[in-house]
NUMIRO-967821 format. One record per atom (N, C-alpha, C): residue number from 1; x, y, z. Coordinates in Angstrom, 1 decimal, always signed. Last residue first. Layout:
<recs>
seq	u	v	w
NUM	X	Y	Z;
...
</recs>
This chain:
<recs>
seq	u	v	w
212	-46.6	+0.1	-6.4;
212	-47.7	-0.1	-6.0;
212	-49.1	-1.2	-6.7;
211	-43.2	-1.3	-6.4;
211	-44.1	-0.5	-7.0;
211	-45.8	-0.8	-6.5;
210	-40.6	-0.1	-3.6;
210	-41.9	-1.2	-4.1;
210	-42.7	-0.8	-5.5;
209	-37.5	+0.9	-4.4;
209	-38.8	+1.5	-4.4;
209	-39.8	+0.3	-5.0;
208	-35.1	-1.4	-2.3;
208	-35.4	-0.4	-3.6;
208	-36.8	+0.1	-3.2;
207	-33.5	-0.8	+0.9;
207	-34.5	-1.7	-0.1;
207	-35.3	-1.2	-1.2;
206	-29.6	-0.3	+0.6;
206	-31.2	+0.3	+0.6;
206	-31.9	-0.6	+0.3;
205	-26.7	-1.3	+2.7;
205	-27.4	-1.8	+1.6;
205	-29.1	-1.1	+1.6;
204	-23.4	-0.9	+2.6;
204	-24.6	-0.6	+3.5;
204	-26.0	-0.4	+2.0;
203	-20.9	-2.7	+2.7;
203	-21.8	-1.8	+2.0;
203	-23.1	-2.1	+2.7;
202	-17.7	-2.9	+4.3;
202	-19.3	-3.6	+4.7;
202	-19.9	-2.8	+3.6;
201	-15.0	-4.6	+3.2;
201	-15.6	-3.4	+3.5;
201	-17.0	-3.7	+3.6;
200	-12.6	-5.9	+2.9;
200	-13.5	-6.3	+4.3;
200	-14.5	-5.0	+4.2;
199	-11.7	-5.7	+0.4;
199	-12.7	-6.8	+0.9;
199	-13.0	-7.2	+1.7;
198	-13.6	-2.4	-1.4;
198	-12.5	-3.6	-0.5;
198	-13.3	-4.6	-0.1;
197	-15.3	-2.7	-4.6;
197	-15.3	-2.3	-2.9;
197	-14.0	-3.1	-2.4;
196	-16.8	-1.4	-6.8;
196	-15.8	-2.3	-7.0;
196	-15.6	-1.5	-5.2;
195	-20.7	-2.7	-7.8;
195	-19.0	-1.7	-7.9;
195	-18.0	-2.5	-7.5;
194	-23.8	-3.3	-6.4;
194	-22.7	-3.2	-7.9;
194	-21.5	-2.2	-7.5;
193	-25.7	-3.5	-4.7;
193	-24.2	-3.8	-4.3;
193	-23.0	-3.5	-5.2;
192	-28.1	-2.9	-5.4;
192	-27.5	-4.0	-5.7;
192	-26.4	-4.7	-4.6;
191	-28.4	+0.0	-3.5;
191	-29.1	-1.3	-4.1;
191	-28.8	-2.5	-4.2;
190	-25.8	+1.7	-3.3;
190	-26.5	+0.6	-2.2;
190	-27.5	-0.1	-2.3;
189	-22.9	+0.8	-5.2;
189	-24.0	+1.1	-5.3;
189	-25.0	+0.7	-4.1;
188	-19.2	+1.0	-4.7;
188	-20.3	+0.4	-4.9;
188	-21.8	+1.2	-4.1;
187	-17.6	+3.2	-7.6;
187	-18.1	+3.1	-6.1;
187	-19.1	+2.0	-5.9;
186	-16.0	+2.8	-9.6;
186	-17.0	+3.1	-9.4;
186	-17.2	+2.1	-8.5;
185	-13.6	+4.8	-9.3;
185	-14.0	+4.7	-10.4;
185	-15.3	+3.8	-10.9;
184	-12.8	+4.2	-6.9;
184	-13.4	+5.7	-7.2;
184	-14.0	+5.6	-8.2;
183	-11.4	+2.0	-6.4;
183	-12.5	+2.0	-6.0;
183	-13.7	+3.2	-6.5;
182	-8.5	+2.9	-7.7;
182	-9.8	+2.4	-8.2;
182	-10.8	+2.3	-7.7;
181	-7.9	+4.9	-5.4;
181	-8.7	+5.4	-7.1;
181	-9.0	+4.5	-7.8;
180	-7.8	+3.1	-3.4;
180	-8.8	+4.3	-3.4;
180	-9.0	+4.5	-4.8;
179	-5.3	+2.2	-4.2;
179	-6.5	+1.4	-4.1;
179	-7.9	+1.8	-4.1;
178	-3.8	+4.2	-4.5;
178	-3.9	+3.9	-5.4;
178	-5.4	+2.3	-5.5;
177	-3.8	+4.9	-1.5;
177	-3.9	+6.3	-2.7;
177	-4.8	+5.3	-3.9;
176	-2.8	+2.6	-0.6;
176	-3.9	+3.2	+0.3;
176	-4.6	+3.8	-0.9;
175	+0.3	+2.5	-1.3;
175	-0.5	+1.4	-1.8;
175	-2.8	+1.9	-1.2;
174	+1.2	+5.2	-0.2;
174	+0.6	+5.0	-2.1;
174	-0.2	+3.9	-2.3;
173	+1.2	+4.5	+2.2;
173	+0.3	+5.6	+1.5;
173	+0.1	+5.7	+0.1;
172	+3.1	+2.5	+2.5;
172	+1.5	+1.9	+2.6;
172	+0.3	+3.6	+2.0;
171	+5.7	+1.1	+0.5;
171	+4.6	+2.4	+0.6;
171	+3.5	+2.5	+1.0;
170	+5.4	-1.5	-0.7;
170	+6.5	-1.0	+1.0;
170	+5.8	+0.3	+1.3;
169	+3.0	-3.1	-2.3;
169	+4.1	-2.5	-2.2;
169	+4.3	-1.9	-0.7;
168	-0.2	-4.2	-3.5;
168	+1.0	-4.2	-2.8;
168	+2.0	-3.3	-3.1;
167	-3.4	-4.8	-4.6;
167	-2.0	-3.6	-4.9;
167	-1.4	-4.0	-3.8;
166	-5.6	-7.6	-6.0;
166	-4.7	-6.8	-5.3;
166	-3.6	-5.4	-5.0;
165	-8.7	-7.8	-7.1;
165	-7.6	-7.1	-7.5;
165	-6.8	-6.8	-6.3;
164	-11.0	-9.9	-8.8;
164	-9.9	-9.7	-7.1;
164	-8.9	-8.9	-7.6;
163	-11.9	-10.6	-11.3;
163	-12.8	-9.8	-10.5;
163	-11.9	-9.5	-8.7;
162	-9.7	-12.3	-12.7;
162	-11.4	-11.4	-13.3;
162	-11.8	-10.4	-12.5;
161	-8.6	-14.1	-11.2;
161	-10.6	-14.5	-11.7;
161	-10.6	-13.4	-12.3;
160	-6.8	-11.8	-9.5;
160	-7.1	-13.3	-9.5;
160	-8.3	-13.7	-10.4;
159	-3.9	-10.0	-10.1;
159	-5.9	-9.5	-10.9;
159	-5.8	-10.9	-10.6;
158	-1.7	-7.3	-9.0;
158	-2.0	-8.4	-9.5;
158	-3.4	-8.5	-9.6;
157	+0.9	-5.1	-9.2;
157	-0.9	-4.9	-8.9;
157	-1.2	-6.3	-9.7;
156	+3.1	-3.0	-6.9;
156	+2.5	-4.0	-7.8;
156	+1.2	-4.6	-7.5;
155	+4.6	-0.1	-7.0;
155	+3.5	-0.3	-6.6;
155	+3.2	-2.0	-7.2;
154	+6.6	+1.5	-8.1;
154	+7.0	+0.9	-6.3;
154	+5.7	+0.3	-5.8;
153	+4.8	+3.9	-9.4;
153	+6.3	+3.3	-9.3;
153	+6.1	+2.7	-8.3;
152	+1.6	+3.2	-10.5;
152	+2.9	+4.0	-10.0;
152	+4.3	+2.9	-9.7;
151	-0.1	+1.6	-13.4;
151	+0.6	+1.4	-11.9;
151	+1.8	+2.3	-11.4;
150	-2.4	+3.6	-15.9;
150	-0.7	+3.3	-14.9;
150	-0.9	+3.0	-13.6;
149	-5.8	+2.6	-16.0;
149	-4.9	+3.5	-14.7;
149	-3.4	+2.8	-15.2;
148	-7.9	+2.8	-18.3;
148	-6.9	+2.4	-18.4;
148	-6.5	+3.3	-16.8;
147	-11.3	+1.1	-18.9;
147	-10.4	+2.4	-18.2;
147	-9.2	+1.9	-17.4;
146	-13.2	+0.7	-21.5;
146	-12.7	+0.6	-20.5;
146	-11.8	+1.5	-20.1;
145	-16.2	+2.3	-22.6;
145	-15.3	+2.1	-23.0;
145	-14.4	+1.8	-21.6;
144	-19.1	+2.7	-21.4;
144	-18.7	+2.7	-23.0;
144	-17.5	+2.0	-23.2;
143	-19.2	+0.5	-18.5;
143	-18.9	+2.1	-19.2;
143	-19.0	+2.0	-20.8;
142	-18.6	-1.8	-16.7;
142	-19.8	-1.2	-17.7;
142	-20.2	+0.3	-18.0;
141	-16.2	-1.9	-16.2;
141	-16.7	-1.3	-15.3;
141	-18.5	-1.3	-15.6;
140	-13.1	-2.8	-16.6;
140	-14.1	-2.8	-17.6;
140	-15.3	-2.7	-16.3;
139	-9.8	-1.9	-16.2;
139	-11.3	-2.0	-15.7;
139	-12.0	-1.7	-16.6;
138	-6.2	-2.4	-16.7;
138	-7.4	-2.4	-17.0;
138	-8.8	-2.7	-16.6;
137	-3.6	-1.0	-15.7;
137	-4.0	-2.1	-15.0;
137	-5.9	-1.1	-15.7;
136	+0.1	-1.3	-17.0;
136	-1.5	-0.9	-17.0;
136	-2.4	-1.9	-16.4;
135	+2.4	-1.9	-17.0;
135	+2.6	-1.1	-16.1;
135	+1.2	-0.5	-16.0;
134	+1.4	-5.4	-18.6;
134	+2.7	-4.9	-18.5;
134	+2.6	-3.7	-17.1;
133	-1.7	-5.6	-17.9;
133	-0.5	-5.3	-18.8;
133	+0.3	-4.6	-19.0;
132	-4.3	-6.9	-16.0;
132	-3.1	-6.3	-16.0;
132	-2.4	-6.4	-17.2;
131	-7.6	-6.5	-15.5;
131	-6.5	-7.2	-16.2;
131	-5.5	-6.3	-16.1;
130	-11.3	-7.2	-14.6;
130	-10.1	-6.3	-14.4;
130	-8.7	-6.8	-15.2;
129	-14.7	-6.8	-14.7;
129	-13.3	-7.2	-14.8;
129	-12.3	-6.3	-15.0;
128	-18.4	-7.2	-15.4;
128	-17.3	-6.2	-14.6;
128	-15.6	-7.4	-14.7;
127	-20.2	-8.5	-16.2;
127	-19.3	-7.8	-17.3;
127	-17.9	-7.4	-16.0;
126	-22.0	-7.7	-13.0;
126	-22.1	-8.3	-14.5;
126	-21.2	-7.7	-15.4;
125	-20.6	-6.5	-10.6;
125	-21.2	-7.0	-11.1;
125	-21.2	-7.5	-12.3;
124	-18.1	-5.9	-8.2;
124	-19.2	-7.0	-8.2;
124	-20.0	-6.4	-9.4;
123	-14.5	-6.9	-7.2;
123	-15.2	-6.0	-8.8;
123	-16.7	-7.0	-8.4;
122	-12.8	-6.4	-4.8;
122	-13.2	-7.1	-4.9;
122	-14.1	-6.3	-6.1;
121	-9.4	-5.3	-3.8;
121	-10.5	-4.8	-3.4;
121	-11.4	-6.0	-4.5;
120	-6.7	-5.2	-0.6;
120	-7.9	-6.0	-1.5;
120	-8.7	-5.6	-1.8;
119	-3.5	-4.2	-0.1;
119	-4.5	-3.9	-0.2;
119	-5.9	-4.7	-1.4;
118	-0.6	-5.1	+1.4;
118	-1.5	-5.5	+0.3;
118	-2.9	-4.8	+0.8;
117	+2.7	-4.0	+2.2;
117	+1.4	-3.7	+2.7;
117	+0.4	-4.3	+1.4;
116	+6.1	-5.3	+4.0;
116	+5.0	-4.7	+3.0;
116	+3.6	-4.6	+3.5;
115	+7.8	-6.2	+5.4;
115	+6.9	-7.5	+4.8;
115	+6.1	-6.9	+3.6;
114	+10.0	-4.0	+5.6;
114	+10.7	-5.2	+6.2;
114	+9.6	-6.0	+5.4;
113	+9.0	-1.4	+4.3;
113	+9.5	-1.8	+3.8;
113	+10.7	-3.8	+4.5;
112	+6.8	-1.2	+6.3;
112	+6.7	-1.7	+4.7;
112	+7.8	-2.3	+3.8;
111	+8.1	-1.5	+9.1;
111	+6.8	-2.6	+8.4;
111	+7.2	-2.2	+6.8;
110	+9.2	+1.2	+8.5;
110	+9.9	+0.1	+9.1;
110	+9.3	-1.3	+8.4;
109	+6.7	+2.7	+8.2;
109	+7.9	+3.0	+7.4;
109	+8.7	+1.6	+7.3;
108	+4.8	+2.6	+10.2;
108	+4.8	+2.3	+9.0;
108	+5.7	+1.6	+7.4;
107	+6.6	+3.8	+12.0;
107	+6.4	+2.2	+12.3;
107	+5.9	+1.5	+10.7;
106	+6.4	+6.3	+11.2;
106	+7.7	+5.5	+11.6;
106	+7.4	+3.8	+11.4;
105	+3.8	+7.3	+11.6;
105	+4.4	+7.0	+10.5;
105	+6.0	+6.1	+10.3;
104	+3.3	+6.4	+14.5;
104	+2.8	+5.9	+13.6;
104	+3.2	+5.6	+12.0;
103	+5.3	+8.4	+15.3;
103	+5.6	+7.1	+16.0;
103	+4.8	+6.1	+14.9;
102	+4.0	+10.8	+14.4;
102	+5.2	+10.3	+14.3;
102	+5.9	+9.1	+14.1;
101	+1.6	+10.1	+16.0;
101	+1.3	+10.5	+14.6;
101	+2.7	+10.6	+14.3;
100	+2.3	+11.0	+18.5;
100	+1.8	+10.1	+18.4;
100	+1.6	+9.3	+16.2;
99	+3.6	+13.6	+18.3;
99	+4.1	+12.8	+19.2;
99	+3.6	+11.0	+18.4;
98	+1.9	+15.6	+17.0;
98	+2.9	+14.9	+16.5;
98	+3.3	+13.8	+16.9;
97	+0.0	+15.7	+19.4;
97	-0.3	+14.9	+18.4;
97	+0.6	+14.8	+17.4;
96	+1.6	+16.8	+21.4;
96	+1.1	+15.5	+21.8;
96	+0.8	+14.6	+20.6;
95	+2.0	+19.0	+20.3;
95	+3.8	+18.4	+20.3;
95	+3.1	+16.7	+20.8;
94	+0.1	+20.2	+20.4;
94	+0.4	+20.1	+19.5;
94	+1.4	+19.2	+19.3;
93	-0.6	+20.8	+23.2;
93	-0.9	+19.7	+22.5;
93	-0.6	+19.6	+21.3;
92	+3.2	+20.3	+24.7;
92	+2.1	+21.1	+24.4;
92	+1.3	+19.7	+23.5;
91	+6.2	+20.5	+25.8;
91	+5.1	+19.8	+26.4;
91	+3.7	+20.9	+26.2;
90	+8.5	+19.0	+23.5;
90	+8.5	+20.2	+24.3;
90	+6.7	+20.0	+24.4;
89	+9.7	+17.4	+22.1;
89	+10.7	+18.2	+21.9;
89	+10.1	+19.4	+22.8;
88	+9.2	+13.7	+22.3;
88	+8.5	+15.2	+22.2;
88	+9.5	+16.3	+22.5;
87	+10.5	+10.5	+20.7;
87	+9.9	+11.8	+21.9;
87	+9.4	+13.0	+21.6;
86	+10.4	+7.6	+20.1;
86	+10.0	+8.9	+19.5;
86	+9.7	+9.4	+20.8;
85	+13.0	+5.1	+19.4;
85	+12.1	+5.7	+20.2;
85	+11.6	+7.2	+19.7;
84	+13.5	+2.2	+17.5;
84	+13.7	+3.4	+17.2;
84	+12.8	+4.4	+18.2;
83	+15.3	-1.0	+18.1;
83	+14.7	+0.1	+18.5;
83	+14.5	+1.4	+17.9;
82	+18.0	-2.0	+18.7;
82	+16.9	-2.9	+18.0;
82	+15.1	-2.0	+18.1;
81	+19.0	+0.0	+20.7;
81	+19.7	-1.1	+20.1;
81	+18.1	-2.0	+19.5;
80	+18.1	+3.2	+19.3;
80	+18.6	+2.1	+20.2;
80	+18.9	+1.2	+19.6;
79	+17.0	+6.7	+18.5;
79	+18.1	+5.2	+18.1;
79	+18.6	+4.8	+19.0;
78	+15.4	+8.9	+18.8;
78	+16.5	+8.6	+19.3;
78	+16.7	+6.8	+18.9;
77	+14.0	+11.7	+17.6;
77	+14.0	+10.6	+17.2;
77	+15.4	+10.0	+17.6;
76	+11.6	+14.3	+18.3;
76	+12.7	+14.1	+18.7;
76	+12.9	+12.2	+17.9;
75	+8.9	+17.1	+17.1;
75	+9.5	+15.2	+17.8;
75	+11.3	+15.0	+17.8;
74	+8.9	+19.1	+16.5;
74	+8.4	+19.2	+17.5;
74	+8.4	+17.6	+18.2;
73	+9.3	+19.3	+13.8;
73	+10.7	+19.8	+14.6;
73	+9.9	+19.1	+16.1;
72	+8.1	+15.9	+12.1;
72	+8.0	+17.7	+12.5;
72	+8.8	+18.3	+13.7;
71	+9.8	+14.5	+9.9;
71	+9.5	+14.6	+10.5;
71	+9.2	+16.0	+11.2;
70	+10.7	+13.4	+6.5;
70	+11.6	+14.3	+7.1;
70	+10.3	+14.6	+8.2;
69	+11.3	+10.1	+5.0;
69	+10.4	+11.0	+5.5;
69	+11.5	+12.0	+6.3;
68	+12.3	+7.2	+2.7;
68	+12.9	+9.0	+3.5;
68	+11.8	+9.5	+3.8;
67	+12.6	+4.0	+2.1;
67	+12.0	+5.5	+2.8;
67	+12.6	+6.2	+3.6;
66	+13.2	+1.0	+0.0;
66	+13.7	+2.4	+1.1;
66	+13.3	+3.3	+0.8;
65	+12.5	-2.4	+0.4;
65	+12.8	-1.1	-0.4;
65	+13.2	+0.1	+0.5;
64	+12.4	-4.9	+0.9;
64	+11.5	-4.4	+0.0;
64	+11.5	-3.2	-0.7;
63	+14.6	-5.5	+3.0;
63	+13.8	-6.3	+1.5;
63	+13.0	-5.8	+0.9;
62	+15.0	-1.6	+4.2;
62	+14.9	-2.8	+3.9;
62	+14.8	-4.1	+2.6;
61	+15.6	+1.4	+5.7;
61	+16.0	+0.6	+4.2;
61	+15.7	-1.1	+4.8;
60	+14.9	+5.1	+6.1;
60	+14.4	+3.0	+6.6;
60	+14.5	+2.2	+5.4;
59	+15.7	+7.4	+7.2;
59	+15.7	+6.5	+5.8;
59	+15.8	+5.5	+7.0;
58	+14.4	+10.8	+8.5;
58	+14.7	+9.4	+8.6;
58	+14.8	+8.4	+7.6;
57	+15.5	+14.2	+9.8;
57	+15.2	+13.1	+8.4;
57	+15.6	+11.9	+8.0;
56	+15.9	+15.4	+11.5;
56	+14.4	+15.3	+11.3;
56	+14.2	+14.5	+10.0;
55	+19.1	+14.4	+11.8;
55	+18.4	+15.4	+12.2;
55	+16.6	+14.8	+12.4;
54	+19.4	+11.1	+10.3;
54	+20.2	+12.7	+10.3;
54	+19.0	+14.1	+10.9;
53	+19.0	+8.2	+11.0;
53	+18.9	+9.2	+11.5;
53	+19.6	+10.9	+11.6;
52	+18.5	+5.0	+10.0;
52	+19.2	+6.0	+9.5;
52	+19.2	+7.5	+9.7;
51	+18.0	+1.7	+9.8;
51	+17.0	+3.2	+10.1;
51	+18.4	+4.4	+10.5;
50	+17.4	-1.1	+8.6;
50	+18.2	-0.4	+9.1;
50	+17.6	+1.1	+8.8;
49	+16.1	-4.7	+8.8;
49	+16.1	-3.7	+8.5;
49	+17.0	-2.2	+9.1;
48	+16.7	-7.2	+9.0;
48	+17.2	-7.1	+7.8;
48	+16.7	-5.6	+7.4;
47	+15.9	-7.4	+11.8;
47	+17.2	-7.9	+12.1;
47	+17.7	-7.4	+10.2;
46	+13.7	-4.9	+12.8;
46	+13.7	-6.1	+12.6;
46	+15.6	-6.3	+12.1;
45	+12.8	-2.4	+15.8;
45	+13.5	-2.9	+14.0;
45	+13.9	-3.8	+14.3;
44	+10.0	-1.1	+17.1;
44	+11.1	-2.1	+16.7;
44	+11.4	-2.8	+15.6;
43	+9.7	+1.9	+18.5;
43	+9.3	+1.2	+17.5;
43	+10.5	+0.1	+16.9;
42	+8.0	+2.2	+21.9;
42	+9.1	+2.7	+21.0;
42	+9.2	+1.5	+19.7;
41	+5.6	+4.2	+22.6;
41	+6.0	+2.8	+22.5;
41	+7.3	+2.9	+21.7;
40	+4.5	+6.5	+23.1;
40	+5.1	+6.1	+24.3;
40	+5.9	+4.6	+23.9;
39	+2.7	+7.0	+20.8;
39	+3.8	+7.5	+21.1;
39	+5.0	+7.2	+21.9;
38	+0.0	+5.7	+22.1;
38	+0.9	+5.3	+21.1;
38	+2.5	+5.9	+20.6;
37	-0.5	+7.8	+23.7;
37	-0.3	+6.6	+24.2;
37	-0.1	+5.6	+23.0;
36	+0.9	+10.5	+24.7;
36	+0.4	+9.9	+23.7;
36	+0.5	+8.3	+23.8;
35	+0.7	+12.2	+28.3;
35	+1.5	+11.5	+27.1;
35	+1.1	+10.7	+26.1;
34	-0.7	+14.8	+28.1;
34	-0.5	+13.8	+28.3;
34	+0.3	+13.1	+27.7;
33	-0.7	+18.5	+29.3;
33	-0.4	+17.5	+28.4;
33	+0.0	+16.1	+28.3;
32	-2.9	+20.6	+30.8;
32	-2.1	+19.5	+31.2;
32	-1.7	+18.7	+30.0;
31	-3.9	+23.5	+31.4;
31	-4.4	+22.3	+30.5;
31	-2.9	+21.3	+30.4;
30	-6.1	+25.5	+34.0;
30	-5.1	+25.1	+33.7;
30	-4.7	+23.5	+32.7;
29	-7.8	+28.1	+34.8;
29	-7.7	+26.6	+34.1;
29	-6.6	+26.3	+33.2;
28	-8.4	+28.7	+38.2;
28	-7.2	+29.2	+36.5;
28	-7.6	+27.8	+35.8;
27	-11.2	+29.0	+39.7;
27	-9.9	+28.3	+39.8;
27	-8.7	+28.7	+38.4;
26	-13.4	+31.5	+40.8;
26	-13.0	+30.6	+39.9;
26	-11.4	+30.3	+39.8;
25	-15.3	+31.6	+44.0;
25	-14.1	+32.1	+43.2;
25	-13.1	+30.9	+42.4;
24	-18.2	+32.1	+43.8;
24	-17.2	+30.9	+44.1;
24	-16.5	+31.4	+43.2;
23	-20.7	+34.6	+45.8;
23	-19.5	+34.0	+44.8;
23	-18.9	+32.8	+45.3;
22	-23.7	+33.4	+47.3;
22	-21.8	+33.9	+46.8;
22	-21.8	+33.3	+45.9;
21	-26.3	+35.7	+45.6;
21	-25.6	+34.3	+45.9;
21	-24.4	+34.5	+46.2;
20	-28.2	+37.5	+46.3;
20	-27.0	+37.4	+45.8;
20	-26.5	+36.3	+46.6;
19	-31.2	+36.8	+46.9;
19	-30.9	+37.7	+45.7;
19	-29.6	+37.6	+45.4;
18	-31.1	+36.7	+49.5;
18	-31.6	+35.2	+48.6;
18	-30.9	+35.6	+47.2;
17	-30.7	+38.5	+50.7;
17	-29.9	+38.1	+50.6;
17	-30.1	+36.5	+49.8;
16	-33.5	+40.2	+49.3;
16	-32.4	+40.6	+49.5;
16	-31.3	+39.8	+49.2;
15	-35.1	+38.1	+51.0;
15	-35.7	+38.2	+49.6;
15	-34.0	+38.9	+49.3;
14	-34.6	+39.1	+53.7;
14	-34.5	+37.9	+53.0;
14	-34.6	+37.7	+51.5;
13	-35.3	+41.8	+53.8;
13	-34.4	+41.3	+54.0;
13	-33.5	+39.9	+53.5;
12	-38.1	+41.2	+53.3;
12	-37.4	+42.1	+52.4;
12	-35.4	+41.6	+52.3;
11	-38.6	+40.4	+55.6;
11	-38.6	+39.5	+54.6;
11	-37.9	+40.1	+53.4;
10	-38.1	+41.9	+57.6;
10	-37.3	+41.1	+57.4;
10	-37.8	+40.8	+56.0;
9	-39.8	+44.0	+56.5;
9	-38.8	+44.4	+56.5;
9	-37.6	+43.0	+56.1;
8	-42.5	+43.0	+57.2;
8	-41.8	+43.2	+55.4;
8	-40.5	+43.4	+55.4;
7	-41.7	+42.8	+59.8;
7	-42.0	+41.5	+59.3;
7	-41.7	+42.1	+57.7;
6	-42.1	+45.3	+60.5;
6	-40.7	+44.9	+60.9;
6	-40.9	+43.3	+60.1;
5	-44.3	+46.0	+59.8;
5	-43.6	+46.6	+58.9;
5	-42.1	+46.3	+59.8;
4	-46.1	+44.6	+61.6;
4	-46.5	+44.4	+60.2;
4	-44.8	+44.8	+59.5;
3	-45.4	+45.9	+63.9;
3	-44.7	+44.4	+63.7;
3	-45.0	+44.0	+62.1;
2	-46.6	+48.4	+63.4;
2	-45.1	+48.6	+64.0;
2	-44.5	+46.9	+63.5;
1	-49.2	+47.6	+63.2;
1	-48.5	+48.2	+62.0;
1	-47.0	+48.1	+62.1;
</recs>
């Protein structure tokens, strides 16, 4: 009985220290901010364009035209010789994704207005067409009636066949905007294909309903 109850004992024992695990005493977590890897590039001006830096508010004048953006406190914008660098004003993530998203709209800025931006979108089906006049740009869509959009300012919108519609301009956010709302006007369809789509855009195509 004497070794019976030294044997529960140990085991007890065991059972015991099986029960509490160590601790591992937890490290601080600590979050490190990287450098943006588009951010890190610095952005290069071309020989007919000029970039213009007052505080957080940059003009980029070129052949095509001129932009003012006013940037977030949290970037820095230093001017070189054929160059415009973007820094961080202080090491957080928030200052990472300005950082990078800065540098982006900058470069945008530079580009549009030095060659510009064209956007393509392509009209697919029957009846469908498009026409310009004068600051209107007309879609016949197979609706009742066609549909008039104004071209914005600083926007030009040419029509090849009937059916190719380009927008251009130095603006790539308006030229983006205004390509989008035609497309809006009607979407292509995943049966057919019918609508009006860019022209690298892939449409993802359904196989209709068989009938039995």
């Amino acid at each position: 009985m004497q070794a019976l109850s030294s044997s529960s004992a140990l085991c007890g024992t065991r059972v015991q220290a099986a029960a509490r695990p160590a601790q591992r005493q937890q490290q601080p977590f600590v979050v490190t901010a990287k450098f943006s890897r588009i951010g890190k590039n610095p952005v290069p001006v071309p020989d007919k364009v000029t970039v213009d830096i007052q505080g957080q508010t940059v003009k980029v004048k070129g052949p095509k035209g001129e932009l003012q953006r006013t940037f977030h406190p949290l970037v820095k914008l230093e001017k070189g010789e054929k160059v415009v660098t973007v820094l961080r004003a202080e090491e957080s993530r928030l200052a990472n994704c300005q950082h990078g998203l800065a540098r982006t709209l900058l470069s945008n800025m530079v580009v549009g207005v030095d060659t510009g931006f064209t956007r393509t979108l392509q009209m697919v089906g029957v009846g469908y067409k498009a026409a310009v006049s004068g600051s209107n740009l007309t879609l016949n869509l197979g609706y009742s009636h066609p549909i008039e959009m104004p071209v914005p300012q600083g926007l030009a919108v040419k029509v090849e066949k009937n059916t190719t519609i380009e927008v251009s301009g130095f603006d790539k956010e308006l030229v983006g905007q205004f390509a989008a709302n035609i497309r809006s006007k009607r979407e292509p369809e995943p049966y057919k294909g019918k609508g009006v789509r860019y022209s690298d855009e892939v449409v993802m195509r359904k196989e209709g309903k068989r009938g039995k």
